[in-house]
Wavefront OBJ file of the C-alpha trace (Angstrom):
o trace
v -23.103 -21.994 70.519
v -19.824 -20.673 69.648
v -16.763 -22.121 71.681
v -14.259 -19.423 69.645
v -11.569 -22.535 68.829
v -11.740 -22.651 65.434
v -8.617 -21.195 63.451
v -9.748 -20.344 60.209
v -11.241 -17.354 59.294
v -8.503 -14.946 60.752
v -9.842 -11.491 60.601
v -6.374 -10.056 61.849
v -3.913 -9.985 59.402
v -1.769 -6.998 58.700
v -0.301 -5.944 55.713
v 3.058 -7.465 56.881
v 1.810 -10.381 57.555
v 0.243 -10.755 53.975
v 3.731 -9.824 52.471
v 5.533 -12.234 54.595
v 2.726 -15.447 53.840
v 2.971 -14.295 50.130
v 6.594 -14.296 50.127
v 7.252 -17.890 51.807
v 4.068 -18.875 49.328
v 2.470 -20.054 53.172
v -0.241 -22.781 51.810
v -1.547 -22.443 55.268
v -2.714 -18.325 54.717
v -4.846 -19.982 51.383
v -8.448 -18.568 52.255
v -7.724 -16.309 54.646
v -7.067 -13.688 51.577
v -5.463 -12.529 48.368
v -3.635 -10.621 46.598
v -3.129 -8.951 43.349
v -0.324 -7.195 41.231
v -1.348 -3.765 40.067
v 1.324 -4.232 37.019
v -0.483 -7.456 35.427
v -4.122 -6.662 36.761
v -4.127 -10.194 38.256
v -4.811 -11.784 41.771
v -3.566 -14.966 43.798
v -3.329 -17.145 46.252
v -0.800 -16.104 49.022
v 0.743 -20.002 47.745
v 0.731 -18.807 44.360
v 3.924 -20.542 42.700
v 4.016 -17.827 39.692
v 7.091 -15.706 39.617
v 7.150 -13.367 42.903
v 5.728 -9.579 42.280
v 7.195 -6.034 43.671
v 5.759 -5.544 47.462
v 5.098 -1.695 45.889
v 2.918 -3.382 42.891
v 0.733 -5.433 45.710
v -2.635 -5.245 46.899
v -4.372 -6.868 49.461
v -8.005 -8.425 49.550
v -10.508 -10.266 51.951
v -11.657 -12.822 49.095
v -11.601 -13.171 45.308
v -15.223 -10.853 45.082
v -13.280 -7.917 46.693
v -10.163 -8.575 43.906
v -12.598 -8.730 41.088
v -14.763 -5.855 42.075
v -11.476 -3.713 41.711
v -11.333 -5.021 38.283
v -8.582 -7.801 38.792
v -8.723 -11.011 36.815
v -8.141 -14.508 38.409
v -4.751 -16.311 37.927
v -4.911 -19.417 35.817
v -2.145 -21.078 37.873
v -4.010 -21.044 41.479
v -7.485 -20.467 40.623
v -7.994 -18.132 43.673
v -11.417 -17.847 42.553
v -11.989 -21.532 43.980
v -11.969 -23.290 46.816
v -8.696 -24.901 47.898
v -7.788 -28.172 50.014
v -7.040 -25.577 53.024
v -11.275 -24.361 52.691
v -12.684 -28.136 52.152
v -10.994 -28.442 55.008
v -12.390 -26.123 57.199
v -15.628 -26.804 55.708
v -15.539 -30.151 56.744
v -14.416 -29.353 60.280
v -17.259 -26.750 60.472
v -19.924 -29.178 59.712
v -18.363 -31.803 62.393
v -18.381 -29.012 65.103
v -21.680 -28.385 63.921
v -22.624 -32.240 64.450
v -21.713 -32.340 67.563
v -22.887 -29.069 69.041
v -26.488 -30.295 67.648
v -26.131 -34.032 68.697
v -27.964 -35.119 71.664
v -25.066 -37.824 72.578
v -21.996 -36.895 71.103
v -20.878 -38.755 67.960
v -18.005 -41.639 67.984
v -14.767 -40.848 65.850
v -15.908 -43.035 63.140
v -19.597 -41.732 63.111
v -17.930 -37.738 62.422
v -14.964 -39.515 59.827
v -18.038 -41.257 57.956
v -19.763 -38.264 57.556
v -16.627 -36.648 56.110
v -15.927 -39.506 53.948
v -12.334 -40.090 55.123
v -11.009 -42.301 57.862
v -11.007 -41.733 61.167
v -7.333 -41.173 61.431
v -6.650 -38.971 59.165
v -10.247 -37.451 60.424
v -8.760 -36.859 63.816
v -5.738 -35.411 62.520
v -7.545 -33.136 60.633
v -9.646 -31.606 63.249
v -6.846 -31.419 65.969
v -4.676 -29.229 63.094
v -7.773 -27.164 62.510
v -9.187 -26.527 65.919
v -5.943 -26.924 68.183
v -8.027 -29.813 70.175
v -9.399 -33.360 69.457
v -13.364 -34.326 68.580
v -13.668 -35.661 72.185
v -12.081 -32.377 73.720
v -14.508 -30.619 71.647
v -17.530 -32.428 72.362
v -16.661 -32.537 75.996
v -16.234 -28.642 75.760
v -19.812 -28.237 74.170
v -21.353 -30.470 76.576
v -19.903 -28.771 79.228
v -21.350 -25.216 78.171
v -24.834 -27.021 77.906
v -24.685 -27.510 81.218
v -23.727 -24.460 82.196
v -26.628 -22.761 79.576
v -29.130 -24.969 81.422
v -27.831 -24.444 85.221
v -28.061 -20.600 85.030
v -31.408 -21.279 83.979
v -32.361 -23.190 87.391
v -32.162 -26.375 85.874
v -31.883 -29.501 87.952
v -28.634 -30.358 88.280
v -29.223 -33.846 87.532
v -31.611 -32.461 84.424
v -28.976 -30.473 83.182
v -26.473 -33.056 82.984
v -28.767 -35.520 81.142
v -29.924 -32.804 78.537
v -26.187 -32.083 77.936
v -26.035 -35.817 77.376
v -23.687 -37.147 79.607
v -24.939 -40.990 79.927
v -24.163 -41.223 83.692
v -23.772 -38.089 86.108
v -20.277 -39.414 87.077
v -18.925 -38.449 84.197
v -19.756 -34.999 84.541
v -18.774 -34.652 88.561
v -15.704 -36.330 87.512
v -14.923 -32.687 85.729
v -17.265 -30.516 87.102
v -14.364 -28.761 89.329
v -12.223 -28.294 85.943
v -15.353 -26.827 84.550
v -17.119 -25.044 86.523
v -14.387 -23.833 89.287
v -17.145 -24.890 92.371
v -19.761 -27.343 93.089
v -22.826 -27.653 90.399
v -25.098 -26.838 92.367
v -23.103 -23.485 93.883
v -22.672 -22.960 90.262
v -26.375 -22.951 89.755
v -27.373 -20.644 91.919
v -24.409 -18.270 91.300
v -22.055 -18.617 93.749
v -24.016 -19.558 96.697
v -21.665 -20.715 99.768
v -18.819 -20.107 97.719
v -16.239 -17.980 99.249
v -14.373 -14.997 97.233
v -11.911 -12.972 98.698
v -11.107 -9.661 96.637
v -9.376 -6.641 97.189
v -9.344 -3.247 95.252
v -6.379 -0.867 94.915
v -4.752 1.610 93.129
v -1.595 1.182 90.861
v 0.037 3.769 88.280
v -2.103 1.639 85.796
v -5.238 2.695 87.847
v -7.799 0.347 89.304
v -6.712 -2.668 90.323
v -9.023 -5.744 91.755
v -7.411 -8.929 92.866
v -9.875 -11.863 93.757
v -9.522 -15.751 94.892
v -10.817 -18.425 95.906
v -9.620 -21.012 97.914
v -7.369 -22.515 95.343
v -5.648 -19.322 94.649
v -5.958 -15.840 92.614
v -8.857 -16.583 89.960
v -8.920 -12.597 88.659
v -6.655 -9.422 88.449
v -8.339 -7.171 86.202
v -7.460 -3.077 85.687
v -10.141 -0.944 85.066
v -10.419 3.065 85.631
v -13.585 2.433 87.940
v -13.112 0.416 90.447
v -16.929 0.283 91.873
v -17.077 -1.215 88.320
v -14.636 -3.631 88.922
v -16.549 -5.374 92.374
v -19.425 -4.870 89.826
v -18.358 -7.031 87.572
v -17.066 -9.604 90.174
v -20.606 -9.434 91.875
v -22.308 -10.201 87.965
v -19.914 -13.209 87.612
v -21.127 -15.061 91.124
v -23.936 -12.573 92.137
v -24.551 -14.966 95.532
v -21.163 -16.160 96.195
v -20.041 -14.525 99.594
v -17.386 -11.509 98.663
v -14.900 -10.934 101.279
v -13.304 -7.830 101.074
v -10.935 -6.696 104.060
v -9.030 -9.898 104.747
v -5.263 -8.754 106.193
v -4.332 -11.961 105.313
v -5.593 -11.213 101.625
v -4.676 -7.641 101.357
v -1.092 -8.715 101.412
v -1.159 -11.147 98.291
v -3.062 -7.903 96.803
v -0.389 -5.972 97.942
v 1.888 -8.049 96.427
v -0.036 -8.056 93.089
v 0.370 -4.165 93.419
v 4.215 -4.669 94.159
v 5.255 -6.587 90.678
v 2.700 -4.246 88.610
v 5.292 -1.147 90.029
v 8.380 -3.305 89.863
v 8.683 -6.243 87.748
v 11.534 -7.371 89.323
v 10.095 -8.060 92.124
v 8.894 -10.975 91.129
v 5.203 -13.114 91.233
v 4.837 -16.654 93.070
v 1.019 -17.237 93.603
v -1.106 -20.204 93.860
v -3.418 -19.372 91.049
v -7.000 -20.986 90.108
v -6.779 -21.508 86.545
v -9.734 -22.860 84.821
v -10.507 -23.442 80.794
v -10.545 -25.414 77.827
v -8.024 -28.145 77.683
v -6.012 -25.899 74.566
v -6.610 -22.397 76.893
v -4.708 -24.142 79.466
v -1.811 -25.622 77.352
v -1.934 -21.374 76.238
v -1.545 -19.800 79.532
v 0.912 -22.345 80.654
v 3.128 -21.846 77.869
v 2.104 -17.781 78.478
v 4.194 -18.407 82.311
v 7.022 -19.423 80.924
v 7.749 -16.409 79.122
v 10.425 -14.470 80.966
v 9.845 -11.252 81.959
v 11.673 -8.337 79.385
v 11.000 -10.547 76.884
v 7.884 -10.740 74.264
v 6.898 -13.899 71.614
v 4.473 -14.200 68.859
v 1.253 -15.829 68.561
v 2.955 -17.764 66.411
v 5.538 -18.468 68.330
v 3.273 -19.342 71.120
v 1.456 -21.842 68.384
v 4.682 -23.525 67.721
v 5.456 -24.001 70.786
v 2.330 -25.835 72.240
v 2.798 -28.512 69.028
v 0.043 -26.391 66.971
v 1.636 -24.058 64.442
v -1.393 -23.345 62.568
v -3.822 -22.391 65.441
v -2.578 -19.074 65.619
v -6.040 -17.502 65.343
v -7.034 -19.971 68.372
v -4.265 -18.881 70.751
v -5.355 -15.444 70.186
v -8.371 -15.965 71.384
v -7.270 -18.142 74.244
v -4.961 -14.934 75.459
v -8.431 -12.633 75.178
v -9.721 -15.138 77.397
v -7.384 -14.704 80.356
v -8.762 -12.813 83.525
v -5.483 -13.533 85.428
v -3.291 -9.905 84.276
v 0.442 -9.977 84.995
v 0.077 -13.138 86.449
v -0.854 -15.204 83.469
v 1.727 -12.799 81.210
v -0.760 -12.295 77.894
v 0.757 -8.976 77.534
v 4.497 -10.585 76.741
v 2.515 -11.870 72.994
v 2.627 -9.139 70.479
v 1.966 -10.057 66.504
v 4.632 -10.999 64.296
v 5.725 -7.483 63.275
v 6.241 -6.603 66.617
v 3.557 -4.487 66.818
v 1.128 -4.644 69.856
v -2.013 -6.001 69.343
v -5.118 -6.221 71.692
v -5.614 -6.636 75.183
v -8.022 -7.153 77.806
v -7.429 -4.171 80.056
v -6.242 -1.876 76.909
v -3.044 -1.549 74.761
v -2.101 1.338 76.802
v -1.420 -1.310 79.862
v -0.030 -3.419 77.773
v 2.984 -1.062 76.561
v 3.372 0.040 79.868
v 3.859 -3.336 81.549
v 6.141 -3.964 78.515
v 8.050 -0.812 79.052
v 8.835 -1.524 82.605
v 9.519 -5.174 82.078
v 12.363 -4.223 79.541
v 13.338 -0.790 82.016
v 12.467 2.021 78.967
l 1 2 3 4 5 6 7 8 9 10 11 12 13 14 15 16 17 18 19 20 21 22 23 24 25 26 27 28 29 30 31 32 33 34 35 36 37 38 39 40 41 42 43 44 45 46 47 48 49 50 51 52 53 54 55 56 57 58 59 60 61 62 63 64 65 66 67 68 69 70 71 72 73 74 75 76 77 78 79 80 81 82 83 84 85 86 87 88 89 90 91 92 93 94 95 96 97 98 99 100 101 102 103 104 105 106 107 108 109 110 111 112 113 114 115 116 117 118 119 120 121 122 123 124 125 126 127 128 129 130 131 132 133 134 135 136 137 138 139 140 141 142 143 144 145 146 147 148 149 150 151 152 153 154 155 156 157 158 159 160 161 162 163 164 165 166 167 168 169 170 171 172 173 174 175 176 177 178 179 180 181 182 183 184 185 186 187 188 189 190 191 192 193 194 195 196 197 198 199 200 201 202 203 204 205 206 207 208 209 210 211 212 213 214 215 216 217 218 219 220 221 222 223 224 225 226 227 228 229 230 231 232 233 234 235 236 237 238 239 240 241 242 243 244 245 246 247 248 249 250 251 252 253 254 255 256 257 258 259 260 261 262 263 264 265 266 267 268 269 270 271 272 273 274 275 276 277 278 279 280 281 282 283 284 285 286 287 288 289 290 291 292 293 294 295 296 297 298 299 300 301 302 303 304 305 306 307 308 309 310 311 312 313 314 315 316 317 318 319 320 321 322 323 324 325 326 327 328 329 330 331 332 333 334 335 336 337 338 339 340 341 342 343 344 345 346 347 348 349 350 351 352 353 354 355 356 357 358
């Protein structure tokens, strides 16, 4: 099972990015890579403390094997060639996700800080700093997917929820909604008696498909097919009833269509937002960015009280399936540059462009 929460590892540094870490000697960027100085044949940590080298004299690496395959030696003062505080760490994190992925109940706090060998304070402090949620949001997370694993199946309901081992089925019906977005049963059996109203158009972006539920807009995705684009609505629930043709609809579509064209405009719908506790805290900090204006990742990851999850909150704007609405196309790296996107980077700098009237 892989839940995607999990900061370390971040596979999408630039360049820039390395420079900057380097030059601020960022303790948090240990692991993630290093670098070495052509003019002394030696490689570091990015929190190297030895005196700082010429950007023109730097190389970048994945890992220490990379650095010494190019014939660099490692420094004495950082020992990049072993594993820092930052990667026992992670380590330790990746064997408590691991322990409660596999457990049939989920662990208690102090069973996952014994295991670690540290209390269960600094344990929880820990995990929250590495993963951008807590052990219980975690386990609740997992247990949540097993349930979904075992419904698409044609599991029992009442099976499923005892083999994702929740002790009483009240606990899972109390956030089955949050979960799921319908009924476990209508969840089960894809859809069934659940009520989708979409609506397909055409913007200067190209396809457009605009879908919701009875709490609000749940999708507005661009495509350049937009058969494909009911397609992929129909795979998500394929026996929920889709309603296509509601007037009432077509004008919330229509206004979809109308702040795509003109930002101004402006964008006040009910949505039906559903996710992990820290994709939610994401995509509500995501609404708050005025249009015309972009942020970082890691400005997003400051502001949501988790500086170092910037891999995480990534991830959590890949997730979104609400475009324009849910603004994931205002977060561009920390260069500037635009990075991906859902429905392409070509959307992305357009939206941009007309937010900011280039």
């Amino acid at each position: 099972m892989s839940l995607e929460i999990v900061e370390m590892n971040k596979s999408t540094w630039t360049d820039e990015e390395r420079w900057q870490a380097v030059q601020r000697r960022d303790n948090a960027a240990d692991g993630q890579f290093v670098f070495a100085v052509r003019t002394t044949g030696i490689y570091c940590r990015p929190s190297c403390t030895s005196r700082p080298a010429l950007r023109k004299n730097v190389a970048f690496y994945e890992n220490a094997d990379q650095a010494e395959s190019e014939g660099f030696r490692a420094c004495k003062r950082c020992k990049p060639n072993r594993d820092g505080p930052r990667s026992a760490r992670a380590q330790m994190v990746a064997d408590a996700c691991r322990a409660i992925e596999e457990a049939e109940e989920p662990p208690s706090l102090d069973e996952l800080a014994n295991r670690a060998g540290i209390s269960r304070f600094y344990f929880h402090r820990i995990f929250k700093e590495v993963t951008g949620i807590t052990p219980k949001a975690y386990a609740a997370a997992c247990r949540a997917a097993r349930v979904r694993g075992e419904l698409a199946k044609g599991t029992s309901v009442t099976g499923a929820i005892y083999d994702a081992g929740y002790n009483a089925s009240s606990r899972f019906y109390e956030e089955a909604d949050r979960r799921l977005g319908m009924r476990p049963t209508q969840f089960r059996d894809g859809g069934r008696d659940t009520e989708i109203k979409f609506a397909v158009g055409e913007c200067s972006l190209g396809s457009i498909l605009i879908a919701a539920t009875e709490r609000g807009v749940c999708a507005i995705d661009f495509g350049d097919d937009p058969e494909l684009l009911v397609r992929q609505l129909q795979d998500r629930f394929p026996k929920a009833e889709l309603i296509g043709g509601d007037p009432e609809f077509e004008e919330t579509a229509a206004a979809v269509i109308d702040f795509v064209e003109d930002p101004d405009a402006g964008l006040d719908l009910p949505l039906d937002i559903r996710g992990t506790a820290f994709q939610q805290k994401v995509w509500d900090a995501l609404r708050s960015i005025p249009a015309g204006q972009t942020v970082s990742y890691a400005d997003v990851a400051r502001d949501i009280g988790k500086p170092r999850a910037v891999r995480a909150v990534a991830q959590a704007c890949s997730a979104n399936r609400i475009a324009v609405a849910i603004p994931c196309h205002r977060v561009v790296r920390t260069d500037g540059a635009l990075s991906g996107y859902r429905w392409g980077v070509e959307r992305k700098q357009a939206l941009l462009e007309r937010e900011t009237g280039q």
